[in-house]
Backbone as CSV, one residue per row, in Angstrom:
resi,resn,N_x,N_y,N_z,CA_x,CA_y,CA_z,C_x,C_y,C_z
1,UNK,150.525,103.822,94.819,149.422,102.874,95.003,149.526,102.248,96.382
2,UNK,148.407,102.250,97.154,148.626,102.084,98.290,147.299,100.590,98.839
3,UNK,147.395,99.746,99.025,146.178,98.108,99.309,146.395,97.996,100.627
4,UNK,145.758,98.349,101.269,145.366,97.981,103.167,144.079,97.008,103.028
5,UNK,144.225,95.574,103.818,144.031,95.087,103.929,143.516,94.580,105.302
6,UNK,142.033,94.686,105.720,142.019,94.163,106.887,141.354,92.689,107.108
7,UNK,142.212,92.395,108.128,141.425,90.937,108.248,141.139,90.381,109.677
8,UNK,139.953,90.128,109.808,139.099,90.205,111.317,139.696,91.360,111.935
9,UNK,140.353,91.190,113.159,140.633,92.151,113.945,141.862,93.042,113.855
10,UNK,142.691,92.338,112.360,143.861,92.942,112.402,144.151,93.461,110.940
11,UNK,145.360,94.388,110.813,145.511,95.212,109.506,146.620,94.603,109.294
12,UNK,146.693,93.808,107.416,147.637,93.712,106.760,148.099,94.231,105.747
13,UNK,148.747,95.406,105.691,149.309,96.148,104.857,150.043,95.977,104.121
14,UNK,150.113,96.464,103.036,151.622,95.825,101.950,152.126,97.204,101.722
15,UNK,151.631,98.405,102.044,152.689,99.448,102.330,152.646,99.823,103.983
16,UNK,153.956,100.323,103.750,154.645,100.181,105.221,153.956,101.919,105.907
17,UNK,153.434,102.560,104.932,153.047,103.828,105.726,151.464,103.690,105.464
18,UNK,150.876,102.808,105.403,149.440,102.283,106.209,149.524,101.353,107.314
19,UNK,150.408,100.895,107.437,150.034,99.952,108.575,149.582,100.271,109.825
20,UNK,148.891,100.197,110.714,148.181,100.261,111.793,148.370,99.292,112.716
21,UNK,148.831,99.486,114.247,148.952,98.604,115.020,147.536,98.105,115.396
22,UNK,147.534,96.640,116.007,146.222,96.060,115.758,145.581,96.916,117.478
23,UNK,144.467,96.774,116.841,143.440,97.255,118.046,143.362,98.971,117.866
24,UNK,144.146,99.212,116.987,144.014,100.950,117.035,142.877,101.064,115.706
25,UNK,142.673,102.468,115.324,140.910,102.597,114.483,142.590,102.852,112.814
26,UNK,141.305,101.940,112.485,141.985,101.854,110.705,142.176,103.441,110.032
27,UNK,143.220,103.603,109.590,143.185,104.868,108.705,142.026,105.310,107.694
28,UNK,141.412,105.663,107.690,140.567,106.377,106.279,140.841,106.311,105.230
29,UNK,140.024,105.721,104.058,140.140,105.421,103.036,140.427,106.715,102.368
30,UNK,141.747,106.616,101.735,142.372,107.650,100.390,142.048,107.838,99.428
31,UNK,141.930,108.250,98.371,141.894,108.372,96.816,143.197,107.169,96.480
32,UNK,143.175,106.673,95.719,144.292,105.697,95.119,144.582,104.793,96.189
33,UNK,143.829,104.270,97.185,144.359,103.309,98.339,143.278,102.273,97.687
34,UNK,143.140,100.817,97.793,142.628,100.002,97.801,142.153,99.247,99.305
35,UNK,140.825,99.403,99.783,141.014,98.816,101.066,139.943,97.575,101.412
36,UNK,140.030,96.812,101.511,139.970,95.065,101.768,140.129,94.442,103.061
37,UNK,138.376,94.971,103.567,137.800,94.728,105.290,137.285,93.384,105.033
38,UNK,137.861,92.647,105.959,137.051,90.952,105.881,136.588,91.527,107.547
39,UNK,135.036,91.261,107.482,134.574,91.234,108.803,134.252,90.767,109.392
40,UNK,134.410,90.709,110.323,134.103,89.223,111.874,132.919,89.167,111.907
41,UNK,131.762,88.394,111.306,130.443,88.453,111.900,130.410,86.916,112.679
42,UNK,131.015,86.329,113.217,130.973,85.428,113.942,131.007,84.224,113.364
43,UNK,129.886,83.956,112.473,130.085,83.051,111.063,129.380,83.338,110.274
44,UNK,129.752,83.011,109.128,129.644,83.183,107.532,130.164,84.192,107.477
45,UNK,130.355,84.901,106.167,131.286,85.642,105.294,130.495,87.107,105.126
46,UNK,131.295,88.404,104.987,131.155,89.597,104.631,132.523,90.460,104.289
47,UNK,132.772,90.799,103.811,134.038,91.760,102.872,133.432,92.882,102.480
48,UNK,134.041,93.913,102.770,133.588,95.402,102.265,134.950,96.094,101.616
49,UNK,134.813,96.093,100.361,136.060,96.594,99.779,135.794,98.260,98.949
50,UNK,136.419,98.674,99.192,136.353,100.486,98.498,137.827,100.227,97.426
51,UNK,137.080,100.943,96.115,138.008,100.561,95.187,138.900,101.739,94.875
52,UNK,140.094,102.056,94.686,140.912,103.032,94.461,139.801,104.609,94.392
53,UNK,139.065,104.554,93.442,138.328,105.740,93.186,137.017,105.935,93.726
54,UNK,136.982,104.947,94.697,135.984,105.187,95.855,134.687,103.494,95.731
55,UNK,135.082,103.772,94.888,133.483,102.776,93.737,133.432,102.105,95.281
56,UNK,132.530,101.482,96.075,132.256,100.494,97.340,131.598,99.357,96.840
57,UNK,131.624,97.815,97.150,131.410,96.698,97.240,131.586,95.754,98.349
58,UNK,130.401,95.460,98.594,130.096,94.418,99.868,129.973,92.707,99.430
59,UNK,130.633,91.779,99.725,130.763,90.290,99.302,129.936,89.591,100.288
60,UNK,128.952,89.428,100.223,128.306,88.390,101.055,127.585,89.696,102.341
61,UNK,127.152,89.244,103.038,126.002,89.711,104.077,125.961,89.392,105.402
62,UNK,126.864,88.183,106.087,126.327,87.028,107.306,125.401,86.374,107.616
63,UNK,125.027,86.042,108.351,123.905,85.768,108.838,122.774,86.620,109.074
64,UNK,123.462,87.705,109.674,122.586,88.981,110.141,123.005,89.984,109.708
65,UNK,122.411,91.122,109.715,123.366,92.530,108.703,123.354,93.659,109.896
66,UNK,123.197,93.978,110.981,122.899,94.848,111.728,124.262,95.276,112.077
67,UNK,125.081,94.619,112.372,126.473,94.701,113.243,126.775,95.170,111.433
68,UNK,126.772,94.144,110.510,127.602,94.460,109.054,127.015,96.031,108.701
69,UNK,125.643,96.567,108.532,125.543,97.664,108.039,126.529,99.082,109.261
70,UNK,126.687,98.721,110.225,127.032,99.570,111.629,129.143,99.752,111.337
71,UNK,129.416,98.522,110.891,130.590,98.431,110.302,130.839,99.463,109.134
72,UNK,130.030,99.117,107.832,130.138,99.450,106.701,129.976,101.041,106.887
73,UNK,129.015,102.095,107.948,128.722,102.918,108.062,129.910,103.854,108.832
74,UNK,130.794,102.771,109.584,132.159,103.549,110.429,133.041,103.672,109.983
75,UNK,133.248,102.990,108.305,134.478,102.495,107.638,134.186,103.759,106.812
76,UNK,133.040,103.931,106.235,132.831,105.043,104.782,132.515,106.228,105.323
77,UNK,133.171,106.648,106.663,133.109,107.658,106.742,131.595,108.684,107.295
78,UNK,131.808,110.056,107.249,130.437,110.776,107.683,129.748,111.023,106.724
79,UNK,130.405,111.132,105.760,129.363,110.956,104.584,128.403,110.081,104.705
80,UNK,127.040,110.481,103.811,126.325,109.231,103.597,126.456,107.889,103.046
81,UNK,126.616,107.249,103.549,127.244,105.613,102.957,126.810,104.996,101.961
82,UNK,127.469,104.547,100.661,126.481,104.528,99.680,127.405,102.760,99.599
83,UNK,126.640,101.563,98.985,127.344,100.628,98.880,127.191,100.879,96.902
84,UNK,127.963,100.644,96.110,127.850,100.666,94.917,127.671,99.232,94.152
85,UNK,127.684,98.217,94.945,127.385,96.673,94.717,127.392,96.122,95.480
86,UNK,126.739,95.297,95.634,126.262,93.936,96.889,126.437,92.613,96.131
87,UNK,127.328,91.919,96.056,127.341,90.323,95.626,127.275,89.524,96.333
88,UNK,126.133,88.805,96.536,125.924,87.915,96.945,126.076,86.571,96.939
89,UNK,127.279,85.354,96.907,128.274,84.040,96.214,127.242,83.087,96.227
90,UNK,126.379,82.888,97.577,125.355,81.781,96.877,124.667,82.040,98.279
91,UNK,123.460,80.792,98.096,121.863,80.709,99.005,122.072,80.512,100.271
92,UNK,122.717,80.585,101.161,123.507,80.204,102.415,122.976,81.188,103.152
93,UNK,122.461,80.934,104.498,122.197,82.190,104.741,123.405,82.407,105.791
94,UNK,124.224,82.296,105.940,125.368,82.636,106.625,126.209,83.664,105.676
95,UNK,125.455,83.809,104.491,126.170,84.347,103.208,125.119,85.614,103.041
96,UNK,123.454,85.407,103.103,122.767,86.522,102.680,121.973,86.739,103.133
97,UNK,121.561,86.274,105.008,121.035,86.440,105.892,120.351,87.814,106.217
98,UNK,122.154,88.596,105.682,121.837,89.951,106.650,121.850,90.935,105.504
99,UNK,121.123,90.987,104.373,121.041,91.754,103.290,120.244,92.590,103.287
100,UNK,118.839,92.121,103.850,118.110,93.099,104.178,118.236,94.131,105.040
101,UNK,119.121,93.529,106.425,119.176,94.483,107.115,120.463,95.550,106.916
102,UNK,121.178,95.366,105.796,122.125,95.948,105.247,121.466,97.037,104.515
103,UNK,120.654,96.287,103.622,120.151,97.709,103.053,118.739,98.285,103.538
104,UNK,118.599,98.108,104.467,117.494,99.138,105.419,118.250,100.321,105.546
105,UNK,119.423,100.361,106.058,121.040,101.268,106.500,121.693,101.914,105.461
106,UNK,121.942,100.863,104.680,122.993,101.700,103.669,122.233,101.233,102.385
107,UNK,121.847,102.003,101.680,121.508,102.061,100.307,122.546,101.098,99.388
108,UNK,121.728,100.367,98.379,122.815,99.412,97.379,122.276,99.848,95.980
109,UNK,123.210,100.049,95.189,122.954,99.877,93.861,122.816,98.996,92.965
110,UNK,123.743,98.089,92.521,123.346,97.067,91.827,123.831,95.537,93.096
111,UNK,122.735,95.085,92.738,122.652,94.053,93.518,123.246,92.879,92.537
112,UNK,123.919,91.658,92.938,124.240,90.187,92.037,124.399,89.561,92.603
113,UNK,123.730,88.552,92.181,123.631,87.000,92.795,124.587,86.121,92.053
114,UNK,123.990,84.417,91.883,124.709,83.848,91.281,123.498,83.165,90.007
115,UNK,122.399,84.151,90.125,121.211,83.565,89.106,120.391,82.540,89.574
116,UNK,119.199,82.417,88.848,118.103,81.294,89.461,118.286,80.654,88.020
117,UNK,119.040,80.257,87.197,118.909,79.302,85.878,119.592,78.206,86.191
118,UNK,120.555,78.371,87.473,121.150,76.771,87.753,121.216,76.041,89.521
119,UNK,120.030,75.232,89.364,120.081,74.227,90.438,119.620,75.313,91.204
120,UNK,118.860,76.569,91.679,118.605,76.923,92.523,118.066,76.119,94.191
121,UNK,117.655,76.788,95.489,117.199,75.838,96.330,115.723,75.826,95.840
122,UNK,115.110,74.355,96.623,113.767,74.809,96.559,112.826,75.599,97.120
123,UNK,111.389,75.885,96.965,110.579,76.962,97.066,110.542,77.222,98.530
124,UNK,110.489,75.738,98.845,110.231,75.431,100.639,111.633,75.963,101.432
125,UNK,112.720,75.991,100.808,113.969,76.596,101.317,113.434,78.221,102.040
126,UNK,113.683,78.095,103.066,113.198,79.304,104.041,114.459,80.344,103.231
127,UNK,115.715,80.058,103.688,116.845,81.378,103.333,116.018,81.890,101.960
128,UNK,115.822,80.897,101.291,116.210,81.337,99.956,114.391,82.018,99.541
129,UNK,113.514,81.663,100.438,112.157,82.394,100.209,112.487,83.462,100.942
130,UNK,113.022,83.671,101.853,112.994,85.172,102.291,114.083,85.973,101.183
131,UNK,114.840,85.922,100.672,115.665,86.561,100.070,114.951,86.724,98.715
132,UNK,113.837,86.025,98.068,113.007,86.295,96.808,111.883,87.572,97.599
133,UNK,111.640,87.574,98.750,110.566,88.208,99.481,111.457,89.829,99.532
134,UNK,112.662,89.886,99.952,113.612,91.040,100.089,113.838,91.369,98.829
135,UNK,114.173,91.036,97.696,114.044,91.499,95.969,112.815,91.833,95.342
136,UNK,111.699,91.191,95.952,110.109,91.708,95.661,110.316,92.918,96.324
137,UNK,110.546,93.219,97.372,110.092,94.482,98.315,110.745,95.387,97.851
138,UNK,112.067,95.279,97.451,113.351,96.065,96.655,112.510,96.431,95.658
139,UNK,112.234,95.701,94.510,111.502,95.872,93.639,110.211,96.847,93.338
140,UNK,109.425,96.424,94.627,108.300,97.214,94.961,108.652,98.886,95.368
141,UNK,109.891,98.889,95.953,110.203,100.230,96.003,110.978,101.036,94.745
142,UNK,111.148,100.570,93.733,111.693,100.973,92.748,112.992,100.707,92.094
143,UNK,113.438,99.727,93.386,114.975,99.413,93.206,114.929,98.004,92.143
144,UNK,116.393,97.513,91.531,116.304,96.769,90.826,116.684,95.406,91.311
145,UNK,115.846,94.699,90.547,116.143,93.124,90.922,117.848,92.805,90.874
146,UNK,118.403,91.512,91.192,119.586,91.206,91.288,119.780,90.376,90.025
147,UNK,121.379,91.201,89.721,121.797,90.946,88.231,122.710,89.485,88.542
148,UNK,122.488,88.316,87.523,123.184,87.391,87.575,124.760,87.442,87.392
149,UNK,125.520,86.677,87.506,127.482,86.988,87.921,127.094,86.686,86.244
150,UNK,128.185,86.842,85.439,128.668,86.934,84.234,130.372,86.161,84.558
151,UNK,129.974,84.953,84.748,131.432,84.236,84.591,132.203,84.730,83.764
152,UNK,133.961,84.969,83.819,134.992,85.457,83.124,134.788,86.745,82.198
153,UNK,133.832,87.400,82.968,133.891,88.724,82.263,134.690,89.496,83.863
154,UNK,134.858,90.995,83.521,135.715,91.690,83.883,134.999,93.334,83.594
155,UNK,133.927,93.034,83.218,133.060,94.414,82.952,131.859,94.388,83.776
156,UNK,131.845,93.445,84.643,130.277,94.042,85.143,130.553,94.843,86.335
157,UNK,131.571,94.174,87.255,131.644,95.016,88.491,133.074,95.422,88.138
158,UNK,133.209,97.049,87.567,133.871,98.191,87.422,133.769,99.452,88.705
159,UNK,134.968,99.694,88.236,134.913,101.150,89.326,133.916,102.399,88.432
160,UNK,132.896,102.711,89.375,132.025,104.007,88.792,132.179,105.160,89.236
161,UNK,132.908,105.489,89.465,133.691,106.951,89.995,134.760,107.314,89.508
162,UNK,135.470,107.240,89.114,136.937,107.257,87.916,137.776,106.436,87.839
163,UNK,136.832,105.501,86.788,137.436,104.415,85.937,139.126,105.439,84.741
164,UNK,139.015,106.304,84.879,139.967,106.237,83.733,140.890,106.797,83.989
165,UNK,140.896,107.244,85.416,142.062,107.565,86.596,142.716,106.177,87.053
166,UNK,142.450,105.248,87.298,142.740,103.611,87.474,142.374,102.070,86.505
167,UNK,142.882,102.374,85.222,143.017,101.292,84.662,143.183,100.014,84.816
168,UNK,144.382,100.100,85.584,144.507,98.683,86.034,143.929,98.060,87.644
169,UNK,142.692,98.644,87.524,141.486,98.052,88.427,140.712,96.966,87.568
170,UNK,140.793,96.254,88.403,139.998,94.915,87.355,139.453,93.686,88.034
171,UNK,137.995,93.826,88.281,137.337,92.490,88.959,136.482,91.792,88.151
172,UNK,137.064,90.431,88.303,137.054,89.387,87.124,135.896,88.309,87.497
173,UNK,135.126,87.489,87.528,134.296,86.407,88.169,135.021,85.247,87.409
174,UNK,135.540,84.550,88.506,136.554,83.306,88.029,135.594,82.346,88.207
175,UNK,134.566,82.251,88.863,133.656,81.010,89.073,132.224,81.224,89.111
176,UNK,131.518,80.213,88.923,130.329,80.517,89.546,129.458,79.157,89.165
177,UNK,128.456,78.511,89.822,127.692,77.321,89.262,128.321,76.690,88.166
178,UNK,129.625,76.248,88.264,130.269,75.065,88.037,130.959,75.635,86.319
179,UNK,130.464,76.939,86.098,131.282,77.789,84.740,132.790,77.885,85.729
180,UNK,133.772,77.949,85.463,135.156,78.808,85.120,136.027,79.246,84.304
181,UNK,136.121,80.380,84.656,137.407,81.222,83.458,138.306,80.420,83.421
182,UNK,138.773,80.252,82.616,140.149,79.704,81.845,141.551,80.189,81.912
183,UNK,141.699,81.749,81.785,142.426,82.060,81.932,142.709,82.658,80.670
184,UNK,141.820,82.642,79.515,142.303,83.073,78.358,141.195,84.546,78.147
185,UNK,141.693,85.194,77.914,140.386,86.108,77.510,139.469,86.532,78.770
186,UNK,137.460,86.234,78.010,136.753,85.721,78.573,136.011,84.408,78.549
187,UNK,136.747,83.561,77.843,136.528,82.612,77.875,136.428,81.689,79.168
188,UNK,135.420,80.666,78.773,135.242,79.488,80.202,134.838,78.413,79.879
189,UNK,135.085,77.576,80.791,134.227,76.309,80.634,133.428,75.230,81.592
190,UNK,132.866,74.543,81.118,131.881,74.425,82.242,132.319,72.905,82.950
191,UNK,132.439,72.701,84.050,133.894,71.702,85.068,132.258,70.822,85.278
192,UNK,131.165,70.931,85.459,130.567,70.219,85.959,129.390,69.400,84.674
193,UNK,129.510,68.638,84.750,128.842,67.394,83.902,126.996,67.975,83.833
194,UNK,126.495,67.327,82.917,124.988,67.858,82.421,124.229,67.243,84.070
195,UNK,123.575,68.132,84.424,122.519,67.874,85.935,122.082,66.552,85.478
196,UNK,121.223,65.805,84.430,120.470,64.888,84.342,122.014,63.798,84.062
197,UNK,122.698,63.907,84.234,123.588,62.287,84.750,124.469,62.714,85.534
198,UNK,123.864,63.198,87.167,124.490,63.128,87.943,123.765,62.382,88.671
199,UNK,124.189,61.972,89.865,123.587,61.123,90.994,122.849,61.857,91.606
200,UNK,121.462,61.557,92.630,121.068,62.111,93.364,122.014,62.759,94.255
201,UNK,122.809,62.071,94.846,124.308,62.386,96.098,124.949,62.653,95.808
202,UNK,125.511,62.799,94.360,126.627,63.978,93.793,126.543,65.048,93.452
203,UNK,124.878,65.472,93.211,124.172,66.963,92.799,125.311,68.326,93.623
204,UNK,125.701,69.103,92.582,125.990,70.254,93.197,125.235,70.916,94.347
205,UNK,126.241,71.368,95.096,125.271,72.027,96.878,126.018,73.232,96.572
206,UNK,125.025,74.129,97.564,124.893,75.414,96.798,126.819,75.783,97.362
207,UNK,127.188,75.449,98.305,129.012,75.916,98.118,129.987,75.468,97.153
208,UNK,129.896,74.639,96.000,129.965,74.095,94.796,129.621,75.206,93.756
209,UNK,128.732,75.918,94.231,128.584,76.559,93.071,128.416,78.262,93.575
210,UNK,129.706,78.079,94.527,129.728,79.884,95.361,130.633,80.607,94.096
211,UNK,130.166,81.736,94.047,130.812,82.691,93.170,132.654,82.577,93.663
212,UNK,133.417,82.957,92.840,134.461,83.485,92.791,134.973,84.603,92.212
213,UNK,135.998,85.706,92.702,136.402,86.418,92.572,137.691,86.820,92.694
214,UNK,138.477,87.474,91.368,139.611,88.228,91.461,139.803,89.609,91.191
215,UNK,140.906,89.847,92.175,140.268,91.886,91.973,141.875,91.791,91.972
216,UNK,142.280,93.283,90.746,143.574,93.152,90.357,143.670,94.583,90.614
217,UNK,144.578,95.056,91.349,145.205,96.915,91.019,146.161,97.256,90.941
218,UNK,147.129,96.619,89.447,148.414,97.169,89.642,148.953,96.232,88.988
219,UNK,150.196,95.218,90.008,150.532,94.152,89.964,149.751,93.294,91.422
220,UNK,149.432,93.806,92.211,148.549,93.225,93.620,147.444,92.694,92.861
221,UNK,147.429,91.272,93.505,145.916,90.590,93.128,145.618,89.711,94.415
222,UNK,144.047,89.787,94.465,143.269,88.954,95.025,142.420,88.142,95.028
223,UNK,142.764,87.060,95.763,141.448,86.251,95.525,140.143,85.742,96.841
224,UNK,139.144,85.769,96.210,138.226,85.233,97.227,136.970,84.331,96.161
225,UNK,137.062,83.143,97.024,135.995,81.720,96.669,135.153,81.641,97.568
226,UNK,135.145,82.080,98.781,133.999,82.145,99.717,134.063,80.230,99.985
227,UNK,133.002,79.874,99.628,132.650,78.739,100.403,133.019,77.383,99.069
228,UNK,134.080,78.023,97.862,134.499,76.683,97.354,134.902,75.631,97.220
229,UNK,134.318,74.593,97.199,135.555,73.357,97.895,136.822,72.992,97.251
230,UNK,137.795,72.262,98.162,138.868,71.847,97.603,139.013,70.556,97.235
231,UNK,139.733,69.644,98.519,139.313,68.403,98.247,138.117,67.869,97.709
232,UNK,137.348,67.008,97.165,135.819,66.502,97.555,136.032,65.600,98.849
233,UNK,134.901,65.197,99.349,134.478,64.363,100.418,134.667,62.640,99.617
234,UNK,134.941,61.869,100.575,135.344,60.697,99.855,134.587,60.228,99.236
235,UNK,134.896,59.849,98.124,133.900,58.753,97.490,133.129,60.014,96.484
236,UNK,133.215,61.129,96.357,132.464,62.438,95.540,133.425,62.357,94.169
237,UNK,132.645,63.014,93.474,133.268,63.268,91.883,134.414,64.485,91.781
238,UNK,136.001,64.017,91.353,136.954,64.783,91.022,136.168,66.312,90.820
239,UNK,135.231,66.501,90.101,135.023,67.527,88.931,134.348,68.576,90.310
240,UNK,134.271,67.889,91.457,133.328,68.983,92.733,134.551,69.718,93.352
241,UNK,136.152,69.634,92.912,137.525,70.184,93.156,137.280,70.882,92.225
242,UNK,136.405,72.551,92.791,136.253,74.083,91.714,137.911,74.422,91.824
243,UNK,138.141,74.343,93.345,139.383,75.475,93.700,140.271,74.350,92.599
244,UNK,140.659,73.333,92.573,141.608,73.161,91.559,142.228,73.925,89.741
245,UNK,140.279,73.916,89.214,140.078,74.747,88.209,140.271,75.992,88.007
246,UNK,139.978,76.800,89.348,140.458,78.515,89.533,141.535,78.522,89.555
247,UNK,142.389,77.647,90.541,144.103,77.625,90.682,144.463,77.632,89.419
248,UNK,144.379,76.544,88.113,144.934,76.976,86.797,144.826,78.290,86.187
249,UNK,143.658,78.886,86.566,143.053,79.681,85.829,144.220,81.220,86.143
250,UNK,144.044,81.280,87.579,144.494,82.909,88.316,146.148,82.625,88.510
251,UNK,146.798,81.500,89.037,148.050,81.363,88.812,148.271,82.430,90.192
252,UNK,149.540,82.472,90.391,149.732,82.916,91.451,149.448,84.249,92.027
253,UNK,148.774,84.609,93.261,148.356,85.563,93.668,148.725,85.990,94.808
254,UNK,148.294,87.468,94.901,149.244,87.900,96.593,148.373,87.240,98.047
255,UNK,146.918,87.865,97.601,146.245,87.121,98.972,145.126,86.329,98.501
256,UNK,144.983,85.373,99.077,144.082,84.162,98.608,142.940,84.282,100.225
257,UNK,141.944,84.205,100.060,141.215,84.419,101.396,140.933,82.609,101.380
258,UNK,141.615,81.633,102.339,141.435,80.808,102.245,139.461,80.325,102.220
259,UNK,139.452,79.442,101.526,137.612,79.204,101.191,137.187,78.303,102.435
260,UNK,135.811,78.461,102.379,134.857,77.952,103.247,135.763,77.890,104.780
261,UNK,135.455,79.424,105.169,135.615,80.005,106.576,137.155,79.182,107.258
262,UNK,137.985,79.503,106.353,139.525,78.643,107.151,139.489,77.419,106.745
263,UNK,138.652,77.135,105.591,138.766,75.593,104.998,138.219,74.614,106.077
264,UNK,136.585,74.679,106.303,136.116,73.519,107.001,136.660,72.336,106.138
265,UNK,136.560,72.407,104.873,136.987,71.525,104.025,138.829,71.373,103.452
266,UNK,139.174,70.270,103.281,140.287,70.765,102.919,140.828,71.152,101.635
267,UNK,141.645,71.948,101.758,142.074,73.068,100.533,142.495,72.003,99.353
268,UNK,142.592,72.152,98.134,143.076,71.405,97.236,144.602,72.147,97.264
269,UNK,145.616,71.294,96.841,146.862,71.697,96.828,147.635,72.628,95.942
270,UNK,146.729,72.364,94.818,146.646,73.269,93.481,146.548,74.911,93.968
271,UNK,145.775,75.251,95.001,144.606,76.094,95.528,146.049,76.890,96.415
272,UNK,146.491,76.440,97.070,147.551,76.809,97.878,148.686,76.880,97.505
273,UNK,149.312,76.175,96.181,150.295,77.269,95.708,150.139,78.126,94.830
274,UNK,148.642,78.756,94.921,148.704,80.173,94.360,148.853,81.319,95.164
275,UNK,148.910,80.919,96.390,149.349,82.329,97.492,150.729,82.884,97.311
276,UNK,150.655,83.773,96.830,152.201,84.206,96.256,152.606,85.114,97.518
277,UNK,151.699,85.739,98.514,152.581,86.591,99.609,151.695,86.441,100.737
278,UNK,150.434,85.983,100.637,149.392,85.354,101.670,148.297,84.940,101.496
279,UNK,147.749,84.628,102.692,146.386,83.295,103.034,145.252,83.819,104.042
């Protein structure tokens, strides 16, 4: 079992016969390798991960997708580039800016959001009207609308290329609009109080309620929260500390992609001793 790991400009390997000196072109994805591209789009978030048996998944979009689809197209090879899921963590457009222009390029199969049943933005929200305008057009061409995350399940985003060659492949949704897994099962529970007795100024913002994710192959696990907070901001409600709730939940892990871009915010402490070999 072999997990190459890249992050911005450099390769972190946890086997010693992938590693790549930095600035040289990444090895080619293997059969049984796990590989985990965090990509520099300048700001906001994109991850392109290929799963042991090929299955491909893209985390977020940037701002813009032109440079991300041009990436995704040098990484998968001469083949035709197929993405096998697009998740999208929440309404940001530093997060789903560049989706469209992702899939002008590379074809997506199942698309997921984080759902329109909780606190969505409003209508007048530009990101979030163009991204209903890019799922109409999807739509209009035959493709399918975007499937909502399924908190603490572990079956929606599977490997579809040989699942039964890699068992212990397993991506879990630890968070999402204020649900988290527990840690038991699929069980969860919901960290954030009923919308109608919250404050106007304590209302969940859409990085409060960014998807989370753990992807397991083996004994190697990962995590990524994208834009979850840790601390709250002073004077905010305990219950807006998600990363505290995931930390119980996932317990210690090998790489933790620290949240909201290097922690504009600061990390909850809970959150940071789950990095069991990195950050």
């Amino acid at each position: 079992m072999k997990i190459v790991t890249t992050i911005l400009a450099a390769l972190l390997a946890f086997s010693a016969s992938a590693q790549s000196p930095v600035g040289s072109a990444l090895p080619a994805w293997t059969r049984g390798t796990l590989d985990i591209h965090q990509i520099s789009t300048g700001t906001g978030n994109s991850a392109l991960i290929v799963l042991p048996d090929g299955t491909t998944l893209l985390v977020d979009a940037g701002p813009s997708g032109a440079a991300i689809a041009k990436y995704v197209e040098g990484a998968l090879g001469p083949a035709a580039p197929r993405l096998d899921y697009a998740i999208l963590t929440h309404f940001h457009s530093d997060h789903l800016g560049g989706i469209a222009d992702v899939a002008a390029r590379v074809p997506i199969g199942v698309l997921i959001d984080r759902g329109d049943d909780y606190l969505t933005p409003p209508d007048d929200d530009r990101t979030f009207s163009r991204y209903r305008g890019f799922l109409d057009a999807r739509a209009r061409k035959g493709g399918s609308r975007a499937e909502a995350i399924r908190v603490g399940r572990a079956n929606q985003i599977v490997p579809l290329r040989d699942r039964a060659t890699f068992p212990s492949v397993e991506i879990r949704t630890v968070a999402a609009n204020g649900v988290v897994w527990t840690g038991d099962g699929d069980r969860v529970a919901r960290i954030f109080p009923p919308l109608d007795t919250i404050p106007a100024g304590d209302r969940p913002s859409e990085n409060v309620c960014s998807i989370g994710l753990r992807l397991r192959y083996g004994r190697f696990d990962f995590f990524t929260g994208v834009d979850m907070p840790g601390v709250p901001d002073a004077g905010a409600p305990e219950w807006q500390s998600v990363e505290t709730a995931v930390a119980r939940a996932i317990g210690p892990t090998d790489v933790h992609v620290v949240n909201h871009h290097g922690s504009i915010d600061p990390g909850a402490p809970s959150s940071f001793r789950c990095c069991d070999r990195a950050c």
